[in-house]
C-alpha positions as CSV (number, residue, x, y, z in Angstrom):
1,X,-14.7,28.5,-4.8
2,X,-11.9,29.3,-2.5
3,X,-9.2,26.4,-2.2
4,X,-8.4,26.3,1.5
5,X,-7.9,22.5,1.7
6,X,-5.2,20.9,-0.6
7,X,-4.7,16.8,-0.6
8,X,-1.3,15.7,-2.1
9,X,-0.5,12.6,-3.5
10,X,2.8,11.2,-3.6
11,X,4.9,7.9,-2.6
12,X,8.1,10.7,-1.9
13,X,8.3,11.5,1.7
14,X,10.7,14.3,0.7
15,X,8.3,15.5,-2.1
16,X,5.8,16.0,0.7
17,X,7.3,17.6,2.7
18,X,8.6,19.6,0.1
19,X,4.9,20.6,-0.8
20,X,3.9,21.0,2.8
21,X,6.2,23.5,2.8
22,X,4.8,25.5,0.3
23,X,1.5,25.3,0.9
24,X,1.4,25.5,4.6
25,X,3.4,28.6,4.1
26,X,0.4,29.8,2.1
27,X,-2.6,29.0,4.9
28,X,-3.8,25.9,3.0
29,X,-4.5,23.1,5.2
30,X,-2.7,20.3,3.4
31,X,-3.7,16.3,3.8
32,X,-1.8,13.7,2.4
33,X,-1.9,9.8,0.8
34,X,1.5,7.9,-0.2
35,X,-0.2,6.3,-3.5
36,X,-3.1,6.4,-6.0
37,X,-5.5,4.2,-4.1
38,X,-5.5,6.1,-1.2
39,X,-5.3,9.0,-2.6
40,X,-8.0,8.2,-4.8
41,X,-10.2,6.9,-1.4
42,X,-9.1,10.0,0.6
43,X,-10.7,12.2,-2.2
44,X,-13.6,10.5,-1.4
45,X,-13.9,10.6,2.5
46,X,-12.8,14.4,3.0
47,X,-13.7,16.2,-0.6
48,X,-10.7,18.6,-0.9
49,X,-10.9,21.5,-3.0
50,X,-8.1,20.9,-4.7
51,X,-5.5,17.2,-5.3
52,X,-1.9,17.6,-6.1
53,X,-1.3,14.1,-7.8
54,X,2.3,12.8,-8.5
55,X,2.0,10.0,-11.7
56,X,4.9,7.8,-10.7
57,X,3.9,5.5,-7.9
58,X,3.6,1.9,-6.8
59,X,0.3,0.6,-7.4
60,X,-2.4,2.8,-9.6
61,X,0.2,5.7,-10.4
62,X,-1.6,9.3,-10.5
63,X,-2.7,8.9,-14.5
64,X,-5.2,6.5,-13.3
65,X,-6.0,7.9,-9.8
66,X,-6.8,11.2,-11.9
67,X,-9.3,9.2,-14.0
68,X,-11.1,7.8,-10.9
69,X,-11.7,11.2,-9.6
70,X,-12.3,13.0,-12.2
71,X,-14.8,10.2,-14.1
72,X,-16.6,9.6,-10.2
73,X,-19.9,11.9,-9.4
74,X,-18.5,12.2,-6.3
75,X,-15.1,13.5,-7.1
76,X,-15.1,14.9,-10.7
77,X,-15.4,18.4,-9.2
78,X,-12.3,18.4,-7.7
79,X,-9.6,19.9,-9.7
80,X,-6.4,17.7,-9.9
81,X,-2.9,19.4,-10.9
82,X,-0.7,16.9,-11.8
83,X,2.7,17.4,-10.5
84,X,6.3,15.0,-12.0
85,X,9.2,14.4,-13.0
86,X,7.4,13.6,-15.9
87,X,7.8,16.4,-18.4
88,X,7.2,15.5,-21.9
89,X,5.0,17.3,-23.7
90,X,2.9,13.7,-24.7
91,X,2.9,13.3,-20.7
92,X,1.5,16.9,-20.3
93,X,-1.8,15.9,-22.8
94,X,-2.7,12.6,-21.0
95,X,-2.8,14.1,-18.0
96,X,-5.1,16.8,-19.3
97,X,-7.2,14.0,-21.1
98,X,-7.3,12.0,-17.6
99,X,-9.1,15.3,-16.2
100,X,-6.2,17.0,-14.8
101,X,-6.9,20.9,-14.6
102,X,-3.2,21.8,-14.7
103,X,0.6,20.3,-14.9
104,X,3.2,21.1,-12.9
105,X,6.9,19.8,-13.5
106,X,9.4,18.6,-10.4
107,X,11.4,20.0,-9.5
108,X,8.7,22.3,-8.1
109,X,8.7,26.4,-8.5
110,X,6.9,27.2,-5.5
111,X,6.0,30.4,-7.4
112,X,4.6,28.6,-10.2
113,X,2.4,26.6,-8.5
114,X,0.9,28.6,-6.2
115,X,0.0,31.1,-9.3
116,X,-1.7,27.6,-10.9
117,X,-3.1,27.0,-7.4
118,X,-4.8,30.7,-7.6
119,X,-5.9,30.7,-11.3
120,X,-8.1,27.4,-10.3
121,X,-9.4,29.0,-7.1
């Protein structure tokens, strides 16, 4: 499957735009929710092909948004790559056992995850 359509998740205006950047750049269309519900909800209403999910956030943070999708019939074949601040190798395996299909630490390397983005597509 071909990811055209990315949805990132993120309470940081500035990483948003950040990863608009990056992936617009690239073709994908890129949507957006500021927080795990939505983002979570969003999944739901326009089926990306692939969610960029921040953990640290008001509200369900993206541990638990990635266990909604990825536990939901609806969802679970969305791959999530988490994407943080959070960088410690402890944080990296509970993201993977939440679902997440890759890990990607912020500061971003545009290069790096647009070659994670690829390897999933």
């Amino acid at each position: 499957m071909a990811i055209k359509r990315i949805l990132v998740v993120d309470d940081s205006a500035t990483e948003r735009h950040i990863l608009d950047g990056i992936l617009s750049k690239k073709g994908f269309e890129v949507s957006f929710a500021e927080d795990g519900e939505k983002g979570v909800a969003q999944a739901k209403l326009s089926k990306p092909d692939l969610i960029i999910m921040d953990v640290v956030m008001p509200g369900m943070n993206g541990f638990q948004a990635t266990r909604a999708i990825t536990s939901d019939p609806e969802t679970q074949h969305i791959p999530v790559i988490i994407c943080t601040t959070k960088n410690q190798e402890t944080d990296k395996v509970w993201g993977a056992r939440q679902g997440a299909k890759d890990y990607v630490v912020k500061p971003i390397d545009a290069a790096d995850l647009l070659r994670k983005i690829s390897a999933l597509g």
